[in-house]
Every structure is written in structure tokens, then in C-alpha cells.
PAKOLKOL-269447 format. One line per field, with one value per residue (C-alpha): x, y, z. Coordinates in nm, 4 decimals. Each point is the difference from the previous one (the first is absolute). Example, Ala and Ser with C-alpha at 12.3 -4.5 7.8 and 13.67 -1.06 7.14 Angstrom:
2
c1	(1.2300;0.1370)
c2	(-0.4500;0.3440)
c3	(0.7800;-0.0660)
//
This chain:
433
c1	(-1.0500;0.2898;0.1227;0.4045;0.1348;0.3636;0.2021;0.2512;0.3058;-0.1181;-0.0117;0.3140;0.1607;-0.0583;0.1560;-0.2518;-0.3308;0.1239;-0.0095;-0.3524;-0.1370;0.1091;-0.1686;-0.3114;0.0395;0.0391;-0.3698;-0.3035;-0.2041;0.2582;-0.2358;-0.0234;0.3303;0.0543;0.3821;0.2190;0.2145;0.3502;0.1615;0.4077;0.2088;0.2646;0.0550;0.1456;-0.2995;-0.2910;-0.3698;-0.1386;-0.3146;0.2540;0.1692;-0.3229;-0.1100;0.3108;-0.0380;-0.3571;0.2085;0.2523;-0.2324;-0.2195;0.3390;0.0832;0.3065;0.1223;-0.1650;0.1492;0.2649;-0.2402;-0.2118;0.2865;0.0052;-0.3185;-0.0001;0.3257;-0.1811;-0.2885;0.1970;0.2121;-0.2661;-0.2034;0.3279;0.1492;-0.3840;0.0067;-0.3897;-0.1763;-0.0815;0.0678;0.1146;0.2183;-0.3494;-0.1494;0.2758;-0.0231;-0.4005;0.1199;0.2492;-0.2266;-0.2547;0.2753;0.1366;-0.3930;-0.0444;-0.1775;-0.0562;0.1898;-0.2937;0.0314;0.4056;0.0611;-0.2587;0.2244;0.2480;-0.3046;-0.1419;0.3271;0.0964;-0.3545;0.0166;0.3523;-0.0623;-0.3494;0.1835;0.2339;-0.2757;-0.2463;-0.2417;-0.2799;0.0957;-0.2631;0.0531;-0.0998;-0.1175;-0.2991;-0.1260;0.1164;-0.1797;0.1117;-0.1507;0.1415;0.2005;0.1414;-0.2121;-0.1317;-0.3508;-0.1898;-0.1163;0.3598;-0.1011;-0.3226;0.2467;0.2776;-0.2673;-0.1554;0.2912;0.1678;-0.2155;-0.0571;0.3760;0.0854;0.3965;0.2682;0.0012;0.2034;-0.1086;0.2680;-0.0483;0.0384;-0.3002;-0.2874;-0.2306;-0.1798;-0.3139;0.1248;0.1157;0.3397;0.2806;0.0037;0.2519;-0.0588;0.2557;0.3196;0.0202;-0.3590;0.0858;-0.1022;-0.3164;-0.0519;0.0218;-0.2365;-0.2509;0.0725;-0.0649;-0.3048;-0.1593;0.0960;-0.0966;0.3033;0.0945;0.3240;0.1930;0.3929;0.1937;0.3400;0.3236;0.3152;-0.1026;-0.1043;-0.3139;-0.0558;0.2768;-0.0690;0.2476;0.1797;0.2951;0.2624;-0.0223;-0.1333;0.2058;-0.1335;-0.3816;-0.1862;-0.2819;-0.3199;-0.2102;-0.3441;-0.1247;-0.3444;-0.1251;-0.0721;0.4220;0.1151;-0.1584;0.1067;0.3386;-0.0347;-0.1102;0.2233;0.3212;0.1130;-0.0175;-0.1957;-0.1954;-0.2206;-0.2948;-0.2204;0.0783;-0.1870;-0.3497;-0.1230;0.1055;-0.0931;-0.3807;0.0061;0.1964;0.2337;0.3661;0.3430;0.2939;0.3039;0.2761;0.3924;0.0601;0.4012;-0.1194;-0.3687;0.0117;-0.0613;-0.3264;-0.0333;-0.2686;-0.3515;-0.2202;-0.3720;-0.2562;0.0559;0.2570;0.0463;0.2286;0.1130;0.3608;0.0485;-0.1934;0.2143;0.0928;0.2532;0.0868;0.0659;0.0308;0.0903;0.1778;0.0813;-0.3283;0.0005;-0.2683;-0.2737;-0.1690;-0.3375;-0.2052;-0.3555;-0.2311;-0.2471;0.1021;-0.3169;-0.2051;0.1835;0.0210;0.0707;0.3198;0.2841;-0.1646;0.0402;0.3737;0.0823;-0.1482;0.1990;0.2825;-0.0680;-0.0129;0.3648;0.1023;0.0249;-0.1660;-0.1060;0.0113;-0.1106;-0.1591;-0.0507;-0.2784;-0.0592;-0.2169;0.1058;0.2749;0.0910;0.3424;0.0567;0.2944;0.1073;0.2198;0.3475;0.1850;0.0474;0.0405;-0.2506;-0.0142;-0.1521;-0.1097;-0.1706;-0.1977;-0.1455;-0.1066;-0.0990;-0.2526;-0.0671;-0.1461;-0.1128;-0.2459;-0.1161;0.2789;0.1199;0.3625;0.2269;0.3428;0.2819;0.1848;0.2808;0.0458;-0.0972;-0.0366;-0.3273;-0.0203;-0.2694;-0.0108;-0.2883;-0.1976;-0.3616;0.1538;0.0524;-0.3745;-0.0258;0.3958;0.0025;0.3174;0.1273;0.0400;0.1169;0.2726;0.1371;-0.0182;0.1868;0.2607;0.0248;0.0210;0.2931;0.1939;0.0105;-0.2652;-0.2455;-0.3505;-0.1117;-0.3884;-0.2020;-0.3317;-0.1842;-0.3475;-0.0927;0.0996;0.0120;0.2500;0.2321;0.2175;0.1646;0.3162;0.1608;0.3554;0.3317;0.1210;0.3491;-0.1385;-0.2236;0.1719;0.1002;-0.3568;-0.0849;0.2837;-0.1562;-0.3457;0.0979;0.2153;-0.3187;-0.1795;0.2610;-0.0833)
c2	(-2.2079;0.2369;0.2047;0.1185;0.2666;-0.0007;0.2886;0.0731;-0.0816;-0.3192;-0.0479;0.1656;-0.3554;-0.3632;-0.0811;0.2548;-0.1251;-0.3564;0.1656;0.1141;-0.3106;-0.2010;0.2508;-0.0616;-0.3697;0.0029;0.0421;-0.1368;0.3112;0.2623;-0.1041;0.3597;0.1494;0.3789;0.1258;0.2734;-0.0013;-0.0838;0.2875;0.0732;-0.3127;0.2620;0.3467;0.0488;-0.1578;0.1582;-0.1017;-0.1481;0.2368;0.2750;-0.1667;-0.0630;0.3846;0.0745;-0.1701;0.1617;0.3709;-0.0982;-0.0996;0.2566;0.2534;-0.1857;-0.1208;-0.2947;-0.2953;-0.3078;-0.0381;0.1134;-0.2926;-0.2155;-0.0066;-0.0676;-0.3063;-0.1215;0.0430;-0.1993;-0.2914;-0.0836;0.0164;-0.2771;-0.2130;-0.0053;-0.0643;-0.2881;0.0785;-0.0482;0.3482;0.0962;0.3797;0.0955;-0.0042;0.1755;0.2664;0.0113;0.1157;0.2580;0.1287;0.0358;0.2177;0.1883;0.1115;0.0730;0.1988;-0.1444;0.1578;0.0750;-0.1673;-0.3452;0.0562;0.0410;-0.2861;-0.3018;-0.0264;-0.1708;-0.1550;-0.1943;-0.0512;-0.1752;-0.1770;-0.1555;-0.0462;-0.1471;-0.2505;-0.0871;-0.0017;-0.2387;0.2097;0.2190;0.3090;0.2296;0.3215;0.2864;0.1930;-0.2653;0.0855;0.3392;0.3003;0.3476;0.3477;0.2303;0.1750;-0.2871;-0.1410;-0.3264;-0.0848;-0.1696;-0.2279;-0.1433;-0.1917;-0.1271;-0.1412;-0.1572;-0.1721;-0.1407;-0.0982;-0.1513;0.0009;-0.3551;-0.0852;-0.3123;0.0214;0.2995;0.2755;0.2879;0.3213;0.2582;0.3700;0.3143;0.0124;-0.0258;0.1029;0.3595;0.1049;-0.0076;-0.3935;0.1074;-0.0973;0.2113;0.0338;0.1326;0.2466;-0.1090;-0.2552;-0.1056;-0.4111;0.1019;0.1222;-0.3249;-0.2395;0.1863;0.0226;-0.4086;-0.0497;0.1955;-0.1956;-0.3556;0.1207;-0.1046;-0.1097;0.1666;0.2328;-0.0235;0.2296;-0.1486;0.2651;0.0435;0.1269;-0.1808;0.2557;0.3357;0.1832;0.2638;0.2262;0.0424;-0.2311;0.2269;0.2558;-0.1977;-0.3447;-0.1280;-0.0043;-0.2804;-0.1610;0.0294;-0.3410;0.1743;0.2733;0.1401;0.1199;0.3403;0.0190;-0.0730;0.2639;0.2613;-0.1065;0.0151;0.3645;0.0931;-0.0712;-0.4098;-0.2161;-0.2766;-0.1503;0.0828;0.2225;-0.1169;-0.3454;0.0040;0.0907;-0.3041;-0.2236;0.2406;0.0010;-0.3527;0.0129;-0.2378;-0.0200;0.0818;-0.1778;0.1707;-0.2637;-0.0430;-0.2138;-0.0339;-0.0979;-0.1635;-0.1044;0.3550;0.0828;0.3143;0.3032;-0.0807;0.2470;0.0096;0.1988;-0.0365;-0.0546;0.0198;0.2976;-0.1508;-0.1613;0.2864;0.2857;0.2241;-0.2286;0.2837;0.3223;0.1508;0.3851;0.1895;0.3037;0.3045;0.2081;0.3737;0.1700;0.1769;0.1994;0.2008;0.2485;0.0647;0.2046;-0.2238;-0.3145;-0.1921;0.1954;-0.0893;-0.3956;-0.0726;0.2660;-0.2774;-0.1582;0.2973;0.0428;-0.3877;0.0236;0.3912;-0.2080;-0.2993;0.2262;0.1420;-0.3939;0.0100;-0.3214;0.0334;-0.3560;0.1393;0.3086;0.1261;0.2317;0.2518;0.2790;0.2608;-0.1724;-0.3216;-0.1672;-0.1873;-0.1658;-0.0044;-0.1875;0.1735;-0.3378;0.3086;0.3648;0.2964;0.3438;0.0172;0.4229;-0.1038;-0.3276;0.2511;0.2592;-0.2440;-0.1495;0.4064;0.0653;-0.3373;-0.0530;0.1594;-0.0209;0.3045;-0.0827;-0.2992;-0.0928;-0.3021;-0.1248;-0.2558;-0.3392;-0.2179;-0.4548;-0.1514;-0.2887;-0.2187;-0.2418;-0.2658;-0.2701;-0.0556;-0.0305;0.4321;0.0671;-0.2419;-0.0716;0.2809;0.2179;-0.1848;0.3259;0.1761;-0.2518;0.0235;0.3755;0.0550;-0.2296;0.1966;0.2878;-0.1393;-0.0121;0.3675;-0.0612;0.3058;-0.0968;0.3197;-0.1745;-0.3105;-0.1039;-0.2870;-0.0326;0.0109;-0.3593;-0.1881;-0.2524;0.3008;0.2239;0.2878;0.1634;0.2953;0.0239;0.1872;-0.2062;-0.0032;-0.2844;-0.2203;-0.3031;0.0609;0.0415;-0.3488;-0.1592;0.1136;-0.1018;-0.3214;-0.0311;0.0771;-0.3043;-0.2198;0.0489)
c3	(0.1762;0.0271;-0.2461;0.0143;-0.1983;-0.1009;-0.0519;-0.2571;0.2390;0.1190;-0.3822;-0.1435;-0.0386;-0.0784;0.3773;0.1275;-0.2361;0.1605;0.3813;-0.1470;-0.0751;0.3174;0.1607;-0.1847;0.0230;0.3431;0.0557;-0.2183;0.1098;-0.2268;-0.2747;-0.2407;-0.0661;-0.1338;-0.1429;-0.0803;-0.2740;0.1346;0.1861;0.0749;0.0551;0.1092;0.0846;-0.3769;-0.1552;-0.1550;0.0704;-0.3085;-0.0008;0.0127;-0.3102;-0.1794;0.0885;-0.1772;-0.3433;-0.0074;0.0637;-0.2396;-0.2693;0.0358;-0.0622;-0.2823;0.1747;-0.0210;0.2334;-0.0980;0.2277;0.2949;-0.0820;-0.0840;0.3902;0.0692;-0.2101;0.1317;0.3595;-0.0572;-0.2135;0.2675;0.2498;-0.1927;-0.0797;0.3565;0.0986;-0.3077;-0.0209;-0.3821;-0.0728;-0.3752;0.1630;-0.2892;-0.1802;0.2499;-0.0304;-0.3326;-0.0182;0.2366;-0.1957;-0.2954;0.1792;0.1216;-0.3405;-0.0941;0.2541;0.2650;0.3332;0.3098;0.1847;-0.2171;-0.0101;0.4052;0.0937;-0.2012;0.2761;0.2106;-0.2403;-0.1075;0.3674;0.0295;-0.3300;0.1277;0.3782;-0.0480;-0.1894;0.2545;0.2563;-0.1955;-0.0233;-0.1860;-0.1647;-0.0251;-0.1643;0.2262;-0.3429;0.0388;0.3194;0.1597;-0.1315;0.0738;-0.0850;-0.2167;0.3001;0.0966;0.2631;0.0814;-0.1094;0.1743;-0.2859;0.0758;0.3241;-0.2062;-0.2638;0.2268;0.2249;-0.2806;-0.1471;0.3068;0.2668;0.0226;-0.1424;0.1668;-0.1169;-0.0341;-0.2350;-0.0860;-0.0812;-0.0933;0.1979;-0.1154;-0.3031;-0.1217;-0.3235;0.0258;-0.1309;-0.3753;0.0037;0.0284;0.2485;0.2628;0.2908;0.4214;0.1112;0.0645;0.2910;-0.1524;0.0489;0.3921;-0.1334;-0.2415;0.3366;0.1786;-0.3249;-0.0155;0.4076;-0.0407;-0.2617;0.1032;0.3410;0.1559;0.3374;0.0266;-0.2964;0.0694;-0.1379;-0.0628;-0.0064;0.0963;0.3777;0.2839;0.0376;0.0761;0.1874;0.2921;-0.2096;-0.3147;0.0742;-0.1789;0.2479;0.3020;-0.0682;0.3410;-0.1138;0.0406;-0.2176;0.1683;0.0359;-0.0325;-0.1411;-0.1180;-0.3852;0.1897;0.1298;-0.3396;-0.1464;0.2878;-0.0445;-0.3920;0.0467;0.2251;-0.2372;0.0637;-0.3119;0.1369;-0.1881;-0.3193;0.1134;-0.2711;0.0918;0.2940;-0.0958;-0.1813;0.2835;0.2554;-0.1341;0.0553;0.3273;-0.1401;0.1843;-0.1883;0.1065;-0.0912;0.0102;-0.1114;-0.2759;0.1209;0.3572;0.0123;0.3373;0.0705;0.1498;-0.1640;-0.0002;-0.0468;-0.0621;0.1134;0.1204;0.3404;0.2575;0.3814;0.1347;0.2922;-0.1323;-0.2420;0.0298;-0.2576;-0.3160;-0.1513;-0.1028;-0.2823;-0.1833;-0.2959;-0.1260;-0.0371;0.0156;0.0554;0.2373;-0.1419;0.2483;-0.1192;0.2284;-0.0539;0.3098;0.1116;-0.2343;0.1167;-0.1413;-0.4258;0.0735;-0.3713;0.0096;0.1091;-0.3621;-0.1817;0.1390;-0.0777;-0.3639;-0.0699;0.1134;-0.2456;-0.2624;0.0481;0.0013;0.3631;0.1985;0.3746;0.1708;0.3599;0.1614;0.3702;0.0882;0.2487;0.0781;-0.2142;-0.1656;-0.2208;-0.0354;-0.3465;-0.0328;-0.3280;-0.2048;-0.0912;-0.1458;-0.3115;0.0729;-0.0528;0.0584;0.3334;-0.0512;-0.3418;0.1699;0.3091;-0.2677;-0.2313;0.2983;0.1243;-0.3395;-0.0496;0.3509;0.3197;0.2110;0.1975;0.0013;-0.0724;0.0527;-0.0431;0.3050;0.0257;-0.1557;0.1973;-0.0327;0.1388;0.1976;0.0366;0.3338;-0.1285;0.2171;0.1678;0.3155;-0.0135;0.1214;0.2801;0.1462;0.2469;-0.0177;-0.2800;-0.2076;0.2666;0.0698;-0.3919;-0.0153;0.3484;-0.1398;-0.3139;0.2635;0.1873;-0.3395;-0.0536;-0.3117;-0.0310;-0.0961;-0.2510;0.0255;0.0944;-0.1507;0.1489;0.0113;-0.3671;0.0108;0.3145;-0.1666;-0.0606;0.2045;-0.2742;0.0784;-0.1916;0.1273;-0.1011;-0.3627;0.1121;0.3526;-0.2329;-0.0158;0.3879;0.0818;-0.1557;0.1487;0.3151;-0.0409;-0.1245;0.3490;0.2074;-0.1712;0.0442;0.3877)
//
């Protein structure tokens, strides 16, 4: 059995639930399907979880909401004419609308959009809806429990035809709808592949796979054919938007493979994800970074000897609303680089963290981007780092510090915030080799 996910572009549009479902018919295996709610049909549209997160606002102001979910209804009762299926939806609508005006939750409000979609498309499809309410389970912070892949495999385990199960929610410990984080549909296919124990869990977008870079700076990246759980999550950390971190886990505990494939061009091999993959064609799947961070550089005399101190620093800084994403150590001193997407008073944070801790002395640097170069191949391709950095050399790019060695998948850069996208451009080159 394989289970495909849909996301809300390959849905935005009757011709694109139609693309959809060819692509499900096409093989006998695609057997559990999991949706979004519709997404943009153009860059002037609105997402119609970002519409239904609106009537929720609006109600809840005691503004008017109406002609929010005016659209919304319009949406979905085209959908289900130009799809001529025999869903009463106006009904469906309706009930919503009620528990709007009572009061209902955001939770319950924000889930409908995949519910309807489901309700509608399994329709089309010809086959079982089952609500996801009846067999995901999530705690009350929002995570998956593992009751869920009890419940699904009982439920459809031993399924012999399709069924749709809409993404996105669940029901939390108090019987009430509760929704994932946003992008949470990702997370439903992987709680579905992990409880039918699926072969395969394809992940259905608007991509042909994982990219070595973010194509709107480097427009030349290519998709990567394999890459491992481990990579993703490197990359994830290191700034790229991916693919859902939470996502991952549930298939990755059963070391089942995600396929992430392009709706608008399925002959596309795509990514697939795994545990493992040989180095030897591509020992570097991609690189990726973030900024702007500011330096934080803290002295203490024989630092060995006050292990938990880089702690003490991180959590002074958490408490001035200040997050630390990576740190460098040395042998009296400890980088932190810090995030400065908002300003602060630099003098006030080092006295703050004076007062605060144990450090002797502490001082900000320049802003700097970091720059993560991600792939297994790093530890055992000889020169292979040395061949990207001389090349970022060449090009007049000054590398502030490198960590590498806290991860073997990942080589960290801090460079000057002005060559960022330069640097990637770069790096991206030197794969391409």
C-alpha cells in the first residue's frame, strides 16, 4: 500500500483535484489518500485556511464575518458542481456556519477546509471518507499520539479499496477537534503511512523534490534524487524550508520512504527520503543558511572547568527574548550567534549576562549569515570541503568561522551578510561539478 499526500496547490482547483486523481488512478497501490484544504489558484487568491482563520478573527472581534465566509462557500460550491459529485456541501456549510456564530474554536474553524476538500474529492474518487477526528489523536500540545497509529491500522489496515483521510487534524485529549501546526497535512500522511505500514508515502506538491538551494536566489538548483531523514533535518536547521520536520519522525521510526513528487509534472522522479543513501553520485545534497545573527563572544579563564556556563549564557539570553540557534567553543572563549532579525541594545544584553552569569567579559561583533553545506559524503570524500571553501576563497568571500565536527553531515559557515546569496550561488556551482 502507498499512501500520497496532496497539498493545497495540487488542490486549489477542480482542473488540479482532476490532475490529483489521475495520479491516484494511475496506480492500484495509491490506496489511502490524505488532503489539504485547497490552496491559491493564483497569486491574488487567498488560501482557504487563511480565509477560514479569518472568519474565526473576525467573529471573535465582533466584526462582521459574513462576507469572509460568503467566500468560502462560493469556493467549495463550485468545486463540487464543476466536479458534479453528490455532496449536499451547502449543508455542510451551513453546520459550519452555525458553530461559527456560537463560538466554536479556531481549532474546529481552521480544520473545515480539509475536511470539505475530503468530503468533495472522496466523492469524485469513489471512495471512503473517513474523518481524521475518528482516528488521529494528538496531545494537548499538539503532538501526535501514538494511540493514532493503533486507530488508523485498525481502521484501515486491512482496507482492500481507497480512502481519504483529510490532513491537518485530529481530536485532543478533551474530544475536541484539534489541529497540527501549520503545514500539519505533511504530518497527517506520515501518521497514516505509519499505521497502515506503508510501502511508500508520496508526498504530492507543486515541486519535483527537494532542491540543492532555494531556487529564488540560486535559480539553477537542482532537485536532488536521494536524500536521507538525517539531511533533511540538517538542512531544516540550517535555514531551507524543506520539508515538515515533524513529518519525518513517524515514518522514520518505521523506516518507511517519502517520495516527494510534482503534481503538475508526475513523470518526475523526485526526492525520496530514507535512511540511507550512497555518497558516491552526490556526496553534498545542498546548502542552505539563515540571517542576520550578531556575534556574541563571552570569556571565562579556564572555561572547562564551568561546563554548564554556555547554558547559563543561552538561557540569560532567552530571557531577554533573544534565541541562540548555534554556538562555537573554544578554550577560554564561546561564540553564540545570536539572532538580530529585531534590534537590542547590545551594552544592556553584555551587562545584563555580566550580572546575570560567570563570564569574565562579553562582547557583540558583526552581523553575519550562516551557511550550512549538508551531505554524508563530507566525512569520507577527501578534500571535498576544502574544494568548496577555496572556491568561496577565490571569490573574495571572507569566512568569519567554520564549525564542522559537531555534525559530520554539516559544514557551518559564518560569513560577511552583505556575500550570502553569493556564497550559495557558489556552493551550489561546486556541486554542479
Amino acid at each position: 500500500m502507498k499512501v500520497v499526500k496532496f497539498g493545497g496547490t495540487s488542490l486549489a482547483s477542480a482542473a488540479q483535484i482532476k490532475k490529483a486523481v489521475e495520479i491516484i488512478q494511475a496506480d492500484d497501490q495509491r490506496q489511502a489518500i490524505v488532503l489539504s484544504a485547497p490552496g491559491k489558484r493564483d497569486n491574488q487568491d487567498i488560501k482557504i485556511t487563511d480565509l477560514l482563520i479569518n472568519t474565526h478573527k473576525q467573529k471573535t472581534a465582533g466584526e462582521d464575518y459574513l462576507q469572509t465566509f460568503a467566500k468560502i462557500r462560493a469556493r467549495f460550491s463550485e468545486l463540487s458542481e464543476l466536479l458534479e459529485v453528490d455532496v449536499n456541501i451547502e449543508t455542510e456549510l451551513d453546520v459550519i456556519q452555525k458553530k461559527i456564530e456560537a463560538g466554536t474554536t479556531l481549532d474546529f474553524v481552521e480544520s473545515r477546509g480539509e475536511y470539505l476538500n475530503s468530503l468533495i474529492i472522496s466523492k469524485y474518487l469513489g471512495a471512503e471518507f473517513i474523518d481524521a477526528a475518528d482516528v488521529v489523536r494528538l496531545t494537548a500540545d499538539g503532538r501526535v499520539d501514538p494511540e493514532s497509529y493503533e486507530l488508523i491500522n485498525k481502521r484501515l489496515g486491512s482496507a482492500t479499496g481507497r480512502f481519504v483521510v483529510p490532513g491537518f487534524y485530529g481530536t485532543g485529549p478533551d474530544g475536541e477537534i484539534k489541529t497540527f501546526s501549520r503545514g500539519g497535512s505533511d504530518i497527517s500522511g506520515a501518521i497514516v503511512g505509519r499505521g497502515v505500514n506503508a510501502d511508500v508515502y508520496e508526498n504530492w506538491t507543486d515541486v519535483s523534490g527537494i532542491l540543492q538551494a532555494d531556487p529564488r536566489i540560486v535559480p539553477e538548483a537542482q532537485p536532488v534524487p536521494e536524500i536521507t531523514y538525517a539531511e533533511v533535518r540538517e538542512l531544516a536547521s540550517c535555514g531551507a524550508s524543506v520539508f515538515h520536520e515533524e513529518a519525518i519522525a513517524p515514518v522514520r521510526d518505521a523506516k518507511i520512504p517519502i517520495n516527494i513528487k510534482n503534481t503538475n509534472s508526475p513523470a518526475d522522479g523526485g526526492t525520496m527520503i530514507q535512511a540511507s543513501r550512497s555518497a558516491d553520485k552526490m556526496p553534498v545534497v545542498g546548502v542552505s543558511g539563515k540571517k542576520p545573527y550578531r556575534v556574541l563572544k563571552a570569556e571565562k579563564f579556564m572555561l572547562n572547568r564551568y561546563p554548564e556556563l554556555p547554558g547559563q549564557v543561552k538561557e540569560a539570553l532567552a530571557q531577554q527574548k533573544l534565541a541562540v540557534e548555534f554556538d562555537m567553543k573554544g578554550f577560554d572563549s564561546f561564540a553564540l550567534m545570536v539572532d538580530s532579525s529585531s534590534d537590542f541594545d547590545e551594552n544592556a544584553i553584555c551587562q545584563y549576562l555580566l550580572e546575570k552569569t560567570e563570564i569574565d567579559a562579553c562582547s557583540f561583533g558583526m552581523t553575519v549569515a550562516l551557511v550550512g553545506i549538508v551531505g554524508v559524503g563530507l566525512q569520507n570524500q577527501t578534500g571535498l570541503l576544502g574544494r568548496m571553501l577555496n572556491a568561496l576563497d577565490q571569490a573574495g568571500i571572507e569566512i568569519r568561522s567554520i564549525s564542522y565536527g559537531g555534525s559530520q553531515l554539516t559544514a557551518l559557515l559564518a560569513i560577511n551578510l552583505d556575500d550570502y546569496e553569493k556564497s550559495l550561488k557558489i556552493l551550489v556551482g561546486q556541486l554542479q561539478k
